[in-house]
C-alpha positions in Angstrom: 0.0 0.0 0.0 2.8 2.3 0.6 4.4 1.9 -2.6 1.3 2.2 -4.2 0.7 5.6 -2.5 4.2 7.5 -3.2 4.3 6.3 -6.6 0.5 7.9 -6.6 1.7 11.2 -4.9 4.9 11.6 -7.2 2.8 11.0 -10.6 0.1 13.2 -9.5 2.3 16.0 -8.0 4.5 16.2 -11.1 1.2 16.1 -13.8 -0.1 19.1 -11.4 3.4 20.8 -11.7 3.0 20.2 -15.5 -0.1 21.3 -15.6 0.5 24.4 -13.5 2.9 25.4 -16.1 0.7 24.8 -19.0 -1.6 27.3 -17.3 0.2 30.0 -16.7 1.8 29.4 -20.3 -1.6 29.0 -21.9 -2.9 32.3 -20.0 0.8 34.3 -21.2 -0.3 33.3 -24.4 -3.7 34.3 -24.5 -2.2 37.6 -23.1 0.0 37.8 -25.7 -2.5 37.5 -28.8 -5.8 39.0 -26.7 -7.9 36.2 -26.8 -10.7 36.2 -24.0 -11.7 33.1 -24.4 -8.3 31.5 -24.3 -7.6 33.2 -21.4 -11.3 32.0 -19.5 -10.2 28.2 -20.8 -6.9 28.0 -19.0 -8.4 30.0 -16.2 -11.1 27.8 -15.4 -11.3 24.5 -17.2 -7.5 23.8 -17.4 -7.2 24.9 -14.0 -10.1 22.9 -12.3 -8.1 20.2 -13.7 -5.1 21.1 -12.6 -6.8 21.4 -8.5 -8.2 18.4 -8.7 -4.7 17.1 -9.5 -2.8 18.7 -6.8 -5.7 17.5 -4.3 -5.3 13.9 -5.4 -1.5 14.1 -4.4 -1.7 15.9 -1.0 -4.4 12.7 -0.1 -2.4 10.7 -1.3 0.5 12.1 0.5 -1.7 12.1 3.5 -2.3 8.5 3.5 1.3 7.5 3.6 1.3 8.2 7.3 -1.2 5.7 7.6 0.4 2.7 6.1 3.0 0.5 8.0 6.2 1.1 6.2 4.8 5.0 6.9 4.9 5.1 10.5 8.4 3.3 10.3 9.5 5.8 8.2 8.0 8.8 10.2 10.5 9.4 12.9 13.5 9.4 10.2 11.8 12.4 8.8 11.6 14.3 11.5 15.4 13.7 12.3 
């Protein structure tokens, strides 16, 4: 379960990183050339996205302190 978990957090939080980029690209460029709707499509649909993303990998995240290997694993990162 633990493996399943960080391999779950790192995908996710690197496709959000991605797609945090591609938003604030997509909205640069629809500065750039003055499209509207451009602008309203990375602002709210690409972006949604993009939340729902980096939610997934914070409870993802979360859960890792719940498994066994977790807990083990807890007081070496606090050192």
């Amino acid at each position: 379960m633990y493996t399943i978990c960080l391999n779950a957090s790192r995908g996710l939080v690197a496709l959000f990183l991605i797609g945090g980029i591609g938003v604030v690209l997509g909205q640069t460029l629809a500065i750039a050339i003055g499209s509207a709707g451009l602008m309203t499509t990375f602002g709210t649909d690409v972006a949604e996205v993009v939340c729902i993303l980096a939610g997934l990998a914070g409870i993802f995240s979360f859960f890792l302190l719940y498994t066994r290997e977790g807990k083990e694993k807890a007081g070496e990162w606090e050192e």
